[in-house]
KELOLO-244612 format. One record per residue (C-alpha): residue in three letters; z, x, y; residue number from 1. Coordinates in steps of 0.2 Angstrom, whole numbers. Layout:
r;zz;xx;yy;k
ALA;Z;X;Y;NUM .
...
***
This chain:
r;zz;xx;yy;k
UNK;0;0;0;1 .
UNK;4;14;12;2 .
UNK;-16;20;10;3 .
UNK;-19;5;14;4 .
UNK;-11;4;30;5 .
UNK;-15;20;37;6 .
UNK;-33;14;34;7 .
UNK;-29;-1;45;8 .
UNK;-20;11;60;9 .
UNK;-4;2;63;10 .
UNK;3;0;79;11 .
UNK;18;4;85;12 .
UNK;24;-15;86;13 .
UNK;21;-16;68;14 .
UNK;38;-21;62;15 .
UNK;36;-31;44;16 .
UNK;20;-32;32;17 .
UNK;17;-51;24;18 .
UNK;11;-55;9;19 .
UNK;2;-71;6;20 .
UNK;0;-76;-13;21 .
UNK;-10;-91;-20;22 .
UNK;4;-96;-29;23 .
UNK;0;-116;-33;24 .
UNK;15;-124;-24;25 .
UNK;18;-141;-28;26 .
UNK;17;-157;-15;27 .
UNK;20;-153;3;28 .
UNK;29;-135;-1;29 .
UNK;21;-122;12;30 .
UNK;11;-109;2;31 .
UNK;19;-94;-4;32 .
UNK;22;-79;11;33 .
UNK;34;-67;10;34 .
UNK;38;-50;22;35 .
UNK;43;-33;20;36 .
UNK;50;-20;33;37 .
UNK;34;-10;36;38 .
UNK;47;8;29;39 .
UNK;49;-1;13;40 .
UNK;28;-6;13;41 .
UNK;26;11;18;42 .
UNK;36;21;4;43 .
UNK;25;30;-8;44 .
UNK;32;20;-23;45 .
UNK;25;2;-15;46 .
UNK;8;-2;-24;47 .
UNK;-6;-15;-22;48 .
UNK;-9;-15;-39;49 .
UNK;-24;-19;-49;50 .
UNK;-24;-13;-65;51 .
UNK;-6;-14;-78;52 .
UNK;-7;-1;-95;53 .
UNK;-23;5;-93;54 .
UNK;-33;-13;-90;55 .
UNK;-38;-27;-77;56 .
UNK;-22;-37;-71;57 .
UNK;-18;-53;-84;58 .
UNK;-19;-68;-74;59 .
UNK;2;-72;-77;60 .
UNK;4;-53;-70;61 .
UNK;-5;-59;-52;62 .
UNK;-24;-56;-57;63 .
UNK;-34;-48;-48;64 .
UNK;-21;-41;-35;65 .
UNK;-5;-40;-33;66 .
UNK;12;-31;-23;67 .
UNK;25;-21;-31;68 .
UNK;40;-17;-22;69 .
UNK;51;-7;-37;70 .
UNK;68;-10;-34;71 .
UNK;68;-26;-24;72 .
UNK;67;-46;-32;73 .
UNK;53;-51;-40;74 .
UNK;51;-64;-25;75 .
UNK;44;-47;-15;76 .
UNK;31;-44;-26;77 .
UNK;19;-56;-20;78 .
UNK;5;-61;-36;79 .
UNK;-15;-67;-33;80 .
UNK;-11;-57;-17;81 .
UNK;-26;-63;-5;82 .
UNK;-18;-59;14;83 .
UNK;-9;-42;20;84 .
UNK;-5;-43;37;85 .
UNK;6;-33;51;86 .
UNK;17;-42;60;87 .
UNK;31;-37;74;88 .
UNK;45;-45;65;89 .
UNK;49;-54;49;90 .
UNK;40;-67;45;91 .
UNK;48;-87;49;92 .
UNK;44;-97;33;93 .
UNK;51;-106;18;94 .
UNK;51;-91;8;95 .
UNK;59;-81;18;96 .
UNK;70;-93;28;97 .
UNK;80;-103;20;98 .
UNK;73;-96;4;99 .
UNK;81;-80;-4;100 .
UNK;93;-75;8;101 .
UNK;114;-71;7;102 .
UNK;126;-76;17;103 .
UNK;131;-63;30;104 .
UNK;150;-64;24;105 .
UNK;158;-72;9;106 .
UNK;159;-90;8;107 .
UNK;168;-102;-3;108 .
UNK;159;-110;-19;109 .
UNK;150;-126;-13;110 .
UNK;151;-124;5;111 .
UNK;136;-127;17;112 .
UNK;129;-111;23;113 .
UNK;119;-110;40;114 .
UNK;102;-101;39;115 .
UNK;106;-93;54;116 .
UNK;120;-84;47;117 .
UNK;110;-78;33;118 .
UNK;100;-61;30;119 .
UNK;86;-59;16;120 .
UNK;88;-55;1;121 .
UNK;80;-33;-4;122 .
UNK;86;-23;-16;123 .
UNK;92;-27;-35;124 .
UNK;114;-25;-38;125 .
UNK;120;-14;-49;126 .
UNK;119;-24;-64;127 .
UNK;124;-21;-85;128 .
UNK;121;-36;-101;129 .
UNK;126;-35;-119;130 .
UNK;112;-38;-129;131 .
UNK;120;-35;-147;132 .
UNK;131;-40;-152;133 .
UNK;128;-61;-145;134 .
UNK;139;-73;-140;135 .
UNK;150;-83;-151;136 .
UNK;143;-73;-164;137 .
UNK;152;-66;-182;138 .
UNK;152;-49;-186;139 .
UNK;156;-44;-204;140 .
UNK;166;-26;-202;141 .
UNK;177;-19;-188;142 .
UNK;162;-7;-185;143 .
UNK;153;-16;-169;144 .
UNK;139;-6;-162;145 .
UNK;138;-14;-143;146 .
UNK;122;-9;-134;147 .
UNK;113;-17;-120;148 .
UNK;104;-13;-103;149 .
UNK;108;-8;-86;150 .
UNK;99;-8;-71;151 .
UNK;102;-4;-51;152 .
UNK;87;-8;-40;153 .
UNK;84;8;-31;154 .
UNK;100;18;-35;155 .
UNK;103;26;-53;156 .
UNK;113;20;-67;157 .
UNK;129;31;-66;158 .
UNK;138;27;-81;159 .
UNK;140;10;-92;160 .
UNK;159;8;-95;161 .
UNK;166;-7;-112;162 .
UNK;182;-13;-112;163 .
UNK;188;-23;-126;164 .
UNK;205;-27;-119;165 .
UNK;203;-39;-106;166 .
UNK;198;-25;-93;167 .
UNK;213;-18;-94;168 .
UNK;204;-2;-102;169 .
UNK;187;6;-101;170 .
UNK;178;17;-112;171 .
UNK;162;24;-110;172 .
UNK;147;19;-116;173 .
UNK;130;32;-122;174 .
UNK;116;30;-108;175 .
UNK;99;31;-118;176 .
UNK;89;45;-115;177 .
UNK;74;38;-107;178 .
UNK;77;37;-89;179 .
UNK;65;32;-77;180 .
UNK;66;29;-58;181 .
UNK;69;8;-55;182 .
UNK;71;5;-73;183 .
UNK;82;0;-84;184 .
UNK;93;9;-94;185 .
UNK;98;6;-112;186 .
UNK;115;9;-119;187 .
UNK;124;8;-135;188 .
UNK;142;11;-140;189 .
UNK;152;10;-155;190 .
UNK;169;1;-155;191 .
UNK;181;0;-174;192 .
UNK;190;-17;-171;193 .
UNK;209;-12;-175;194 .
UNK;211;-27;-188;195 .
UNK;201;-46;-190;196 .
UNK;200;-58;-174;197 .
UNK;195;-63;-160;198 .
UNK;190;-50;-147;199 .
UNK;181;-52;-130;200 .
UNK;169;-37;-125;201 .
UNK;165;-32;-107;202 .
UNK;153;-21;-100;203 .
UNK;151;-15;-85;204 .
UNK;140;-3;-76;205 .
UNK;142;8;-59;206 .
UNK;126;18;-50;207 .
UNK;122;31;-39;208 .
UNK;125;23;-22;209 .
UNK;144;19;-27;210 .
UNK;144;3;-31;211 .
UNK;153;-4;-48;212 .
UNK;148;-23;-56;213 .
UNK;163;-35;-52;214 .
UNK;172;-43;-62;215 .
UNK;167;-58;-51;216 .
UNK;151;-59;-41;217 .
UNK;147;-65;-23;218 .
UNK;145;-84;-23;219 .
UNK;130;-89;-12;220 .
UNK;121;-109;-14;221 .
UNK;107;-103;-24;222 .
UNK;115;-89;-38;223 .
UNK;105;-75;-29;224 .
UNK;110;-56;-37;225 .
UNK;124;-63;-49;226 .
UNK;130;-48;-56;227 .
UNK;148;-49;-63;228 .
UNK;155;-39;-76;229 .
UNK;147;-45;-93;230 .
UNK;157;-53;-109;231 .
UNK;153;-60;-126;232 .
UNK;163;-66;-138;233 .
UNK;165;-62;-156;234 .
UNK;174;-64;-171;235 .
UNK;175;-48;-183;236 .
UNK;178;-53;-201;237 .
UNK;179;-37;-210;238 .
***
């Protein structure tokens, strides 16, 4: 995308670059536009991509065009992108405003939240899941192997921690080794239940900017960036 720009000799007022997909919004919704701040349109990882693993978009990837902002929400990159254009300031739309925006400071569950006092939504949390073993399920030997993901927008995953004490305890879990910039990151860690029962395990992961997953996330109306501290439940029957 930067290429692109630079082709197209931005000016000085150029402030945010929108991104106009032909998204097929139903009824009277406003088609699909989103902006960027022109530093983040700009950064050498930002693509217009054409082409995924080696061939022609798929049409469910954004055929023939689309944006990819690594490290942000999906929402930023824009598919069937048809429109880029600089603007002096981000753009005023339904997907920008009041769609996918926080709340400036904490509120409390349920309560009304005033556009105004918002600010969009950019980067990705620090985030961890359990993938194995699932919820509610019953594992036949005090030997668990736990392993999941973790992923922290534009930071890096720091560490994967697993508590299987109520969080009174962490342990740490083995990162994979494939690590790649945006990505995520596998993890796997093996846990001896001390006897048969009921246990609750917990993951959570910290990154590279300093940030850890809560134990509870930010409420906001719409569930944007939940990250809390994940937890299944299982039953060892050894």
């Amino acid at each position: 995308m930067r290429d692109l720009l630079q082709r197209a000799r931005v000016k000085n007022t150029g402030k945010h670059v929108m991104l106009r997909g032909l998204d097929e919004v139903p009824g009277k919704v406003p088609a699909f536009i989103r902006s960027i701040p022109l530093e983040k349109a700009t950064d050498a990882d930002t693509l217009v991509a054409l082409e995924m693993n080696n061939g022609p978009l798929a049409k469910h990837h954004g055929f023939p065009a689309r944006a990819f902002v690594p490290g942000w929400i999906g929402a930023a990159s824009c598919k069937w992108l048809t429109e880029i254009k600089v603007l002096d300031k981000e753009f005023e739309g339904n997907f920008m405003k009041p769609g996918y925006r926080m709340p400036n400071q904490p509120v409390q569950p349920g309560a009304d939240v005033n556009p105004d006092d918002t600010h969009p939504i950019t980067a990705l949390n620090v985030k961890s899941i359990i993938a194995g073993p699932i919820d509610n399920s019953i594992v036949r030997s005090r030997s668990v192997h736990v392993h999941g993901a973790a992923w922290a927008g534009e930071a890096d995953v720091a560490r994967v921690e697993i508590s299987t004490d109520g969080g009174s305890t962490w342990q740490p879990a083995q990162l994979g080794r494939e690590q790649s910039k945006y990505t995520w990151r596998l993890w796997n860690y093996s846990w001896r239940a001390p006897r048969s029962g009921e246990y609750t395990i917990l993951s959570r992961a910290a990154d590279s900017h300093g940030r850890t997953q809560p134990l509870t996330a930010a409420w906001n109306p719409s569930g944007y960036l939940y990250n809390a501290v994940d937890q299944v439940k299982i039953h060892v029957q050894a």
